[in-house]
N, C-alpha and C positions, 0 to 999 in steps of 0.2 A: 504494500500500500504506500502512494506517494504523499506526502502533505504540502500544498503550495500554500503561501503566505501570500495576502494581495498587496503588501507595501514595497513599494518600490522606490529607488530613489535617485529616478530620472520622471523626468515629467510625460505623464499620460498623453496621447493625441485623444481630441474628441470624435476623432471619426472611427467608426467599430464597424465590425464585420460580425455577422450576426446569422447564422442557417434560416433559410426560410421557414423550415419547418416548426421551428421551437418561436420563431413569431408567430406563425399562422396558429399554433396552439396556444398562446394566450392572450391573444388579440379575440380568439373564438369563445374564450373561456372568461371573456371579459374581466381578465385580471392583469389590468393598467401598472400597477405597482410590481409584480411577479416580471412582467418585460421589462421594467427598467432595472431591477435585478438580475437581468441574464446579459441587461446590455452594461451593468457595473461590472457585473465579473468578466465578460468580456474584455474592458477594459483597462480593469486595474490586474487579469493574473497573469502572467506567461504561459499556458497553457503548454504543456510537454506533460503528457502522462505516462507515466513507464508503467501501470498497474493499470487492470480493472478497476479497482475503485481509490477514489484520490477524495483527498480531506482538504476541504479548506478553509485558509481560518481567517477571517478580519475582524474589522472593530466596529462596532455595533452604531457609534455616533456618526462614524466617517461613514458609513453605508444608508444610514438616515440620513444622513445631511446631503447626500451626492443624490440622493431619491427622492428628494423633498417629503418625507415623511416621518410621522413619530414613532416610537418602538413598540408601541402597542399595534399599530396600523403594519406593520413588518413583520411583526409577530403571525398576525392574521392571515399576510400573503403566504409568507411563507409553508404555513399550514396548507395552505388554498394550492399550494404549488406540489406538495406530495400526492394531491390528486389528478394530477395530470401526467400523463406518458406519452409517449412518443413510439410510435414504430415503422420498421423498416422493412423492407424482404429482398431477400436476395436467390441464386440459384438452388440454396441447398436447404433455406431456412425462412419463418418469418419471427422477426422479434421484436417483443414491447418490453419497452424501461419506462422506468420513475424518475422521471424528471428531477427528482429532489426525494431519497429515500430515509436519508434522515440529518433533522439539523438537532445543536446543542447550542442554546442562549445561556451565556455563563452570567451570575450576577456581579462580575467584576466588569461587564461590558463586552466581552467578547462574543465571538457567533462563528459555529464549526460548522460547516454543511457539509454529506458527504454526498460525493456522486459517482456516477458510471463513467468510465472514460469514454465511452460512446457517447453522451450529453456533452463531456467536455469539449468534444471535438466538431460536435455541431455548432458548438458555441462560438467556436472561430476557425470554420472548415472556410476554405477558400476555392476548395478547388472545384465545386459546387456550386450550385445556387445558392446566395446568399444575400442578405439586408446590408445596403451598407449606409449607413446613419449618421447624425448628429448624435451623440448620446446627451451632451450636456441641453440642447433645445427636447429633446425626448423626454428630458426630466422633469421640465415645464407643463407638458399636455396634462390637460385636465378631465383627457375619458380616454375611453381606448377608442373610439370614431376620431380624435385628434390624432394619435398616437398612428392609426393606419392610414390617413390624409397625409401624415407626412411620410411615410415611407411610399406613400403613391407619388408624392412631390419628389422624393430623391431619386426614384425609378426614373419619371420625366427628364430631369435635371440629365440624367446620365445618357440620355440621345444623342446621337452623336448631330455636331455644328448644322449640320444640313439638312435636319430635320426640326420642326417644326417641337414648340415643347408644350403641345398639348394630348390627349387624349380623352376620347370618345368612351363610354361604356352606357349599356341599355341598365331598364331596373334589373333584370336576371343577375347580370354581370356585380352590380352594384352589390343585395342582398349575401352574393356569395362573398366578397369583397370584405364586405366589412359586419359580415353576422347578424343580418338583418333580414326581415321576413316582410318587408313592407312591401301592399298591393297597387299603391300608387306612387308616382314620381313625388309628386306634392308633399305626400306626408314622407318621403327621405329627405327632400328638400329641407324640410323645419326642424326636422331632429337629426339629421346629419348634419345636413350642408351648411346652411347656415352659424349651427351651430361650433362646430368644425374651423370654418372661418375666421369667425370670431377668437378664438382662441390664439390661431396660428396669427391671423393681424397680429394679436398683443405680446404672441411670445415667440415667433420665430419668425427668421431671414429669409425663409421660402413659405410665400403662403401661395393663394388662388383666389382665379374669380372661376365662374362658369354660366353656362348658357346649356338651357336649356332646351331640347328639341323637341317638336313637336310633327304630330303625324296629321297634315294636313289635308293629305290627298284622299283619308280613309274617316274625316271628319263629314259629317252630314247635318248636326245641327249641334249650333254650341260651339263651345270652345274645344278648336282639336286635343284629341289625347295626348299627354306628352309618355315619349317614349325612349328618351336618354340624353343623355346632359355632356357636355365636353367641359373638359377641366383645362384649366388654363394655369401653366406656371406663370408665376411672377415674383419677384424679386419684393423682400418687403425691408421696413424700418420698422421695427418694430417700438410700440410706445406704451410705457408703464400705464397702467390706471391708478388714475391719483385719487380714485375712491375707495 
């Protein structure tokens, strides 16, 4: 068994690589706080596992403070996060792990989590599909519909010069997207989009506008149906709320 320490003592970059799949599971699982703990330890471990299962240890304030949360609220994810696994399959096998099989809150402040080296290596596999993020503007969102807005915005962002930085999706696309079950564009519009927006304005460098599409050719009375929305990157300034 190997034990990695997350203190380091060269300075962290905020940009993280992150497995699609261990996003898409807690983005799904709407557990906001659990992603930004997989995008800490992303960040702050060196990940080389020479074991099946590797221990790791950091300090309970520095990992609330970098997740903007209190230790009761971390406590709780955590918990939330041994309910989730991950599985793969391959030619010979199919297998599911525990995302988090077991953590230790010490009362001197510390926090031991252990994991599979299989998680650790999704956690910052590269040669894969993977997330690649802001972690410190990640730490800002305030739902996980923000939290998956902006990793649709770094997707965008990574088009290459001569393509245009927006993208088109129907409701279908949308629901699957981001864990939603909504029957109309309108009601994603008010509880997503807008809301979504709102947040990235205030707290990150990449937000969006969007437009809305409508089926007009298949309209007969009324207002045509809408039937998908194009997202538009844009560059933001982001500005504190001084209430």
């Amino acid at each position: 068994m190997a034990t990695i320490s997350t203190k380091a003592k060269k300075k962290k970059s905020n940009i993280v690589k992150v497995k699609n799949d261990l996003v898409e599971a807690f983005i799904k699982s709407n557990n906001l706080t659990a992603l930004k703990i997989i995008f800490y330890l992303a960040r702050e471990t060196d990940i080389k596992p020479q074991s099946d299962i590797v221990h790791i240890k950091m300090n309970v304030k520095d990992i609330c403070d970098y997740c903007k949360v209190d230790t009761k609220t971390l406590k709780r994810n955590l918990k939330q996060m041994q309910e989730t696994s991950i599985s793969w399959k391959d030619e010979k096998s199919e297998s599911f792990v525990s995302v988090l099989p077991k953590v230790v809150v010490g009362y001197a402040g510390k926090l031991e989590i252990t994991m599979f080296k299989e998680v650790l290596q999704m956690i910052s596999n590269v040669k894969n599909k993977y997330t690649l993020v802001n972690a410190e503007q990640l730490m800002l969102m305030k739902s996980k519909h923000s939290a998956r807005m902006l990793l649709i915005l770094e997707h965008i962002a990574g088009f290459d010069e001569h393509i245009p930085k927006l993208k088109r999706y129907d409701l279908e696309e949308l629901n699957l997207l981001f864990g939603t079950n909504y029957k109309r564009m309108g009601q994603f519009e008010q509880e997503v989009l807008k809301k979504a927006k709102e947040d990235l304005d205030t707290n990150s460098t990449k937000s969006f506008i969007y437009e809305i599409e409508y089926d007009k050719e298949q309209a007969t009375k009324g207002r045509a149906k809408a039937v998908g929305v194009t997202i538009f990157l844009i560059d933001n300034n982001p500005q504190p709320r001084l209430f």
